[in-house]
C-alpha positions as CSV (number, residue, x, y, z in Angstrom):
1,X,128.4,14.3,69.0
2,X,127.7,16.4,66.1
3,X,127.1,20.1,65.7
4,X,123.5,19.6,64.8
5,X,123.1,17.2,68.1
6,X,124.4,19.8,70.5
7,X,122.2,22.3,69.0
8,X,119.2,20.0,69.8
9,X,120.6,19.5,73.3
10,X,120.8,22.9,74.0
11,X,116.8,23.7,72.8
12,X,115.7,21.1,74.4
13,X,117.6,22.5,77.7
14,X,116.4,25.8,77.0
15,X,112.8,25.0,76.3
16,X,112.9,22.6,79.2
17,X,114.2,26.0,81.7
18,X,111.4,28.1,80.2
19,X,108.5,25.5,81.3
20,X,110.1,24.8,84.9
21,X,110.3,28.9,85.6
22,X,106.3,29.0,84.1
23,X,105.3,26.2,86.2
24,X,107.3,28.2,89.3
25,X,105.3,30.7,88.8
26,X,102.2,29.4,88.4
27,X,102.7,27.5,91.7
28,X,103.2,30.3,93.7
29,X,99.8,31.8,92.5
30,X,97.9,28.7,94.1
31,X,98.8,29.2,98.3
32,X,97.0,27.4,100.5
33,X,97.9,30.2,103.4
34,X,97.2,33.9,103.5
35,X,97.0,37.0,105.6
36,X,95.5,40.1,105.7
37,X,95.5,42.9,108.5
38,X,94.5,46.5,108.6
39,X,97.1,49.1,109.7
40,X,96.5,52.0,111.9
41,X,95.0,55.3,110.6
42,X,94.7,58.7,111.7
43,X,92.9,62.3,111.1
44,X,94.7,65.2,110.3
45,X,93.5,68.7,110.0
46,X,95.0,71.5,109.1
47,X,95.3,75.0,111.2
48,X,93.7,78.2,110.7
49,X,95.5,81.6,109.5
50,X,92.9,84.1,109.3
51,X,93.4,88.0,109.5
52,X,90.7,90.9,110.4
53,X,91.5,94.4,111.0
54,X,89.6,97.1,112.3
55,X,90.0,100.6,113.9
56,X,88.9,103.5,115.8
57,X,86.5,105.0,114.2
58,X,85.8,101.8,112.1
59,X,88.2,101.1,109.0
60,X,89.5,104.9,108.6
61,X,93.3,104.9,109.2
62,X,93.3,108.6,108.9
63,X,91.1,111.5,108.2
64,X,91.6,115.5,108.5
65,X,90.8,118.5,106.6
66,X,92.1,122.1,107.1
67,X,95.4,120.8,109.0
68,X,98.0,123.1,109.0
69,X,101.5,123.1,110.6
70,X,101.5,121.8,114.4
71,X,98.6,119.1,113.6
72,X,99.0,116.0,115.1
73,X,96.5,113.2,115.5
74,X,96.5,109.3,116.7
75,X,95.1,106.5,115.5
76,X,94.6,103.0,116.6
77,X,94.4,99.8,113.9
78,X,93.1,96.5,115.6
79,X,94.6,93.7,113.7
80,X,93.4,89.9,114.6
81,X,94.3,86.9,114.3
82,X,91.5,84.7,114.9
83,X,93.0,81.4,113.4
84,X,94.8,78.9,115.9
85,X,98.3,79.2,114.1
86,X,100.5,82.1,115.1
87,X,101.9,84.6,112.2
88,X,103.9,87.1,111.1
89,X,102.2,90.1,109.8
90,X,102.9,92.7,107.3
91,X,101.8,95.9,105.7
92,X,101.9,98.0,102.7
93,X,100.6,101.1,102.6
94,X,100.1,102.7,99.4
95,X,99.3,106.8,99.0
96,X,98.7,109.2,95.9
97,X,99.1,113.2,97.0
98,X,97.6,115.8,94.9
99,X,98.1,119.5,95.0
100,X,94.1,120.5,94.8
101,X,94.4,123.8,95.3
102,X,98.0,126.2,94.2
103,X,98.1,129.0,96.3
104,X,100.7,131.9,95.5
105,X,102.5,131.0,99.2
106,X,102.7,127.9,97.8
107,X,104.4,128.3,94.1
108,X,106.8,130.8,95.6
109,X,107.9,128.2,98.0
110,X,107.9,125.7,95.4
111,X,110.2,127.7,93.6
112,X,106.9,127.5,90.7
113,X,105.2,130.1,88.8
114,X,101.7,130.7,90.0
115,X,99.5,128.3,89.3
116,X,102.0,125.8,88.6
117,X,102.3,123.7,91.7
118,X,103.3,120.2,91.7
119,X,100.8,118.3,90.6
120,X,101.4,114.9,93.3
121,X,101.3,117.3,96.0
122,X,104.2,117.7,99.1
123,X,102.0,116.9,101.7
124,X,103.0,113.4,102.1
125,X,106.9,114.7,102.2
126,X,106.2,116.3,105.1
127,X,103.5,114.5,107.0
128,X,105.1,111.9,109.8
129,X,103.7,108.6,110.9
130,X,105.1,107.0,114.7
131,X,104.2,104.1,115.6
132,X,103.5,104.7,119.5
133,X,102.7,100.8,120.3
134,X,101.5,97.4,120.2
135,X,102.9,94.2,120.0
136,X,106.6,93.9,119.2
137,X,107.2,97.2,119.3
138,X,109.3,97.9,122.8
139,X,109.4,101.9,121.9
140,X,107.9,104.8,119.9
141,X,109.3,104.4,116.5
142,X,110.7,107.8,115.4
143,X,108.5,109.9,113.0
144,X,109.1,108.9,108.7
145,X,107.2,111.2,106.0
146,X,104.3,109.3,105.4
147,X,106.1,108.9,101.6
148,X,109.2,106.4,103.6
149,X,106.1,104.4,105.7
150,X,104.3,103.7,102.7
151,X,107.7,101.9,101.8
152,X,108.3,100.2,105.0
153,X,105.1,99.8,106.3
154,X,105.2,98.2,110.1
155,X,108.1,96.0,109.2
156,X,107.5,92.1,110.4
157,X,105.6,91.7,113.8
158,X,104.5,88.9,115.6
159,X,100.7,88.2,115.9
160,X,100.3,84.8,118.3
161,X,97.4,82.0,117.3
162,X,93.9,84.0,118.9
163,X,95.8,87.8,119.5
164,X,94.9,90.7,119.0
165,X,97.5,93.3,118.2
166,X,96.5,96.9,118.9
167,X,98.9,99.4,117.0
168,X,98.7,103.4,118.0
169,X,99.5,105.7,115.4
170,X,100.7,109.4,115.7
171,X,100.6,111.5,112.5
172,X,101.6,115.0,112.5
173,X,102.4,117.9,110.7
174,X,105.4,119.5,112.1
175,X,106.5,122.9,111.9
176,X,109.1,123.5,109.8
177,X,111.4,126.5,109.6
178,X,111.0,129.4,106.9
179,X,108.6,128.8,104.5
180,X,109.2,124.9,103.4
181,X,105.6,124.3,105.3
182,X,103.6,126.5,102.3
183,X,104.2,123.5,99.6
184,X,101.8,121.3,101.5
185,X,99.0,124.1,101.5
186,X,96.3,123.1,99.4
187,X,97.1,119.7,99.0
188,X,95.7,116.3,100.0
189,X,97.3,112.7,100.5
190,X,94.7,109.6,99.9
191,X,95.4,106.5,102.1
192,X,95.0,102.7,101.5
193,X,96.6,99.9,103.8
194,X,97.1,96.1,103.1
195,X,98.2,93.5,105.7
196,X,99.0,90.0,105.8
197,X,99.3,87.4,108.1
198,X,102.2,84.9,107.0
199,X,102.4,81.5,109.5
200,X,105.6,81.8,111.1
């Protein structure tokens, strides 16, 4: 056989491969049998994470005027969680002090000239926060400045799918020796609280 004779041979093998696979194909299109079923399904619906607070005497946290060393006061925050997921809440608690009003008492114990007091105010330096109770927490937290719970807050506590969580607060002003308690005279703290509810 020639060269040119094998290279027919081999296009007509090739060309003769190509239409057998086509007309494979093309046959398994044309079934006489077929099935089709339908599977199982389902519903799924997703939980519920939803956070209210509340208080004694509605949504104040905390509220005095003209306290002076040897105040204390409680308050209680209501936090709910009325979803059906349980969660782990948390808190921030931000605070701006401002010295309103500089008393000569308390420039001298500022170490100030008169008139001259520091403008943010020491009241929140010497102002505790305890947490007395509520859930996960076994025992009285000891007393902070207000300035360390506004960067700790209440830490992570449990609040179950439905609870309720009732947290008592102490805040006082203690009584401090000589006279460190005259750079909080004249001076005010403002309060703002935040919490959130993270599914655990």
């Amino acid at each position: 056989m020639t060269a040119l004779q094998n290279k027919k041979i081999r296009l007509g093998i090739g060309i003769a491969a190509v239409a057998l696979a086509a007309a494979a194909i093309g046959a398994g299109t044309y079934a006489a049998f077929s099935d089709t079923e339908t599977g199982p399904g389902g519903t799924v619906e997703a939980g519920t994470l939803d956070l209210t607070v509340g208080g004694s005497g509605g949504v104040t946290l905390f509220s005095g005027e003209n306290i002076a060393p040897g105040y204390t006061s409680t308050s209680t925050i209501t936090l709910n969680n009325t979803g059906s997921i349980p969660g782990t809440l948390a808190s921030t608690l931000q605070l701006s002090g401002a010295d309103v009003t500089c008393t000569e008492p308390e420039a001298e114990a500022e170490g100030k000239a008169q008139g001259a007091c520091a403008t943010g105010g020491d009241l929140q330096d010497q102002l505790t926060i305890s947490i007395l109770s509520g859930p996960g927490v076994a025992a009285a937290t000891p007393p902070v400045t207000l300035a360390k719970f506004a960067e700790t807050g209440f830490g992570q506590l449990p609040l179950g799918a439905g609870a309720t969580g009732e947290y008592v607060l102490e805040f006082e002003l203690p009584n401090l020796s000589g006279t460190e308690n005259n750079k909080v005279q004249g001076d005010r703290v403002t309060l703002s609280s935040n919490y959130t509810l993270t599914q655990s």
